[in-house]
C-alpha positions, 0 to 999 in steps of 0.5 A: 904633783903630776902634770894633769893637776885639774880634778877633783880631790875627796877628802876624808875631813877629820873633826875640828877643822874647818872647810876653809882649813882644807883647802888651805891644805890642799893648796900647799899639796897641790902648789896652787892658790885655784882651789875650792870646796863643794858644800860647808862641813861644820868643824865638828862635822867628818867624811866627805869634802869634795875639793876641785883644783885648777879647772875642777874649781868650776864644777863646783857649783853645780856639785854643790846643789846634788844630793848628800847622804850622813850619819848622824847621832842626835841627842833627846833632851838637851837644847844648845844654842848652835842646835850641835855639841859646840854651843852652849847648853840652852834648856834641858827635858828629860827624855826617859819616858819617849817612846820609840813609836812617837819618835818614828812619827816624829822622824816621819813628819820630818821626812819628804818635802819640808820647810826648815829654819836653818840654825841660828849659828850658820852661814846663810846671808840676812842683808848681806851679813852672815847669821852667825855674826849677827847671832854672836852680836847680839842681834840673831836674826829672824831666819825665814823657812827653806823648802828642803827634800830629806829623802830618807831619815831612818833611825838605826839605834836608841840608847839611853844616856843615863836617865834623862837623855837619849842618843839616836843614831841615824841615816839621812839623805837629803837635797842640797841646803839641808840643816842635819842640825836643824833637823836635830833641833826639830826632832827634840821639839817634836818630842818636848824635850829638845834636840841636839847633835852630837855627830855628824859624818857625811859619806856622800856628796852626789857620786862621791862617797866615803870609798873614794875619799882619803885622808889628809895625812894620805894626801900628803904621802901621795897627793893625787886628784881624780881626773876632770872627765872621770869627776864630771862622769861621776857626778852627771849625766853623760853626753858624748858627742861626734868630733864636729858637736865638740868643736861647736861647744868648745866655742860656745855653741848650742845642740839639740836637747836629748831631753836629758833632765838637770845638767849633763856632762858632755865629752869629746871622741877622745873622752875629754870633757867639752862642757856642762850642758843644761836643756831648755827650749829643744837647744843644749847650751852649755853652762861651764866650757872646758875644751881649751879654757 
């Protein structure tokens, strides 16, 4: 690997790997246990994970918060108990006679700003234990309604799969912590006849997309990451500050705001990223250092 190994790498995730499963094979790529991953991808699930190494690690968190974009197939008429293809089938209604303009109001009722009840089957914390664990124990918890944004839900295709069931395609781009299978779910309930998914792509992660991913066997030819300045470029909204802003952050100094909204990448003369910088107050603290860390 080269020398400047902290940056970020887009992976193209095939189906049936875990999140977990990459990034142990990005470590052996890359020849260092400081690697992470920047939103879940559910095994069943493909396309974009973003994977920081070294220092990009701690860029992560705040990636993990910005918009996603997917494509998505969701079946009409069949229920499954993890709300996608993996789990078992739950409860069946024929979905023949759904007309195409119930299922465009039910897609709108579902677009904006909605509360969700993540699936059953998932990695959110009750008490300090994951949902999924206590699901399979027997004791499935009662998960409480998140406010989430789905930005844009459009159906792109409705095909018949034998008499009783119907395949969506769809486009969905939507805040951080949305459930695509819970949006799934909610669709077949909406329309009597439950809902499921049966695949899921996401070909985008804020200013990532499917174009700069590769995959895992393309890494493994040529293992490369993109660079910590142009990730963080990507992704945020850009600062350059004069050589004597640069030394004050680098120690952990505030600035003036900008009033720029969210957080913002700050960068030094020589283009080297100083800092994630959040405004509050008129002042510019920075959240994450990386001049000299």
């Amino acid at each position: 690997m080269t020398d400047g190994k902290d940056g970020l790498v887009i992976v193209d995730k095939p189906g049936g790997m875990t999140s977990h499963d990459v990034v142990a094979r990005i470590r052996r790529l890359a020849g260092t246990r400081r690697v992470g991953h920047a939103g879940t991808l559910d095994p069943m699930a493909t396309g974009v994970l973003v994977v920081g190494v070294e220092k990009a690690t701690r860029l992560l968190g705040y990636l993990t918060l910005t918009e996603k974009q997917y494509d998505a197939t969701i079946r009409l008429g069949q229920s499954t108990s993890t709300d996608d293809a993996e789990g078992e089938l739950t409860g069946t209604a024929s979905a023949e006679n759904v007309a195409p303009e119930a299922i465009a109001k039910a897609v709108a009722d579902l677009t904006g700003e909605i509360q969700q009840i993540p699936p059953a089957v998932s990695a959110i914390k009750v008490d300090g234990q994951r949902a999924y664990k206590l699901t399979r124990a027997g004791a499935a918890p009662e998960l409480k309604p998140r406010p989430v944004t789905v930005y844009e839900f459009t159906v792109t295709a409705i095909r018949p799969v034998g008499d009783d069931l119907k395949d969506l395609d769809a486009t969905v781009r939507c805040s951080s912590g949305t459930y695509i299978r819970a949006l799934a779910r909610d669709l077949g309930a909406a329309l009597g006849t439950g809902g499921h998914l049966t695949a899921l792509r996401r070909t985008r992660v804020g200013g990532y997309g499917l174009d700069q991913a590769r995959t895992l066997d393309q890494l493994a030819e040529r293992f490369e990451v993109m660079p910590l300045a142009r990730a963080a470029a990507a992704a945020f909204a850009r600062r350059d500050l004069s050589a004597d802003e640069a030394r004050r952050l680098a120690h952990g100094g505030r600035l003036a705001a900008t009033g720029a909204p969210g957080t913002t990448a700050a960068f030094a003369p020589d283009g080297a990223l100083v800092a994630l910088l959040s405004e509050d107050t008129g002042q510019a603290r920075p959240l994450v250092v990386f001049a000299g860390s």
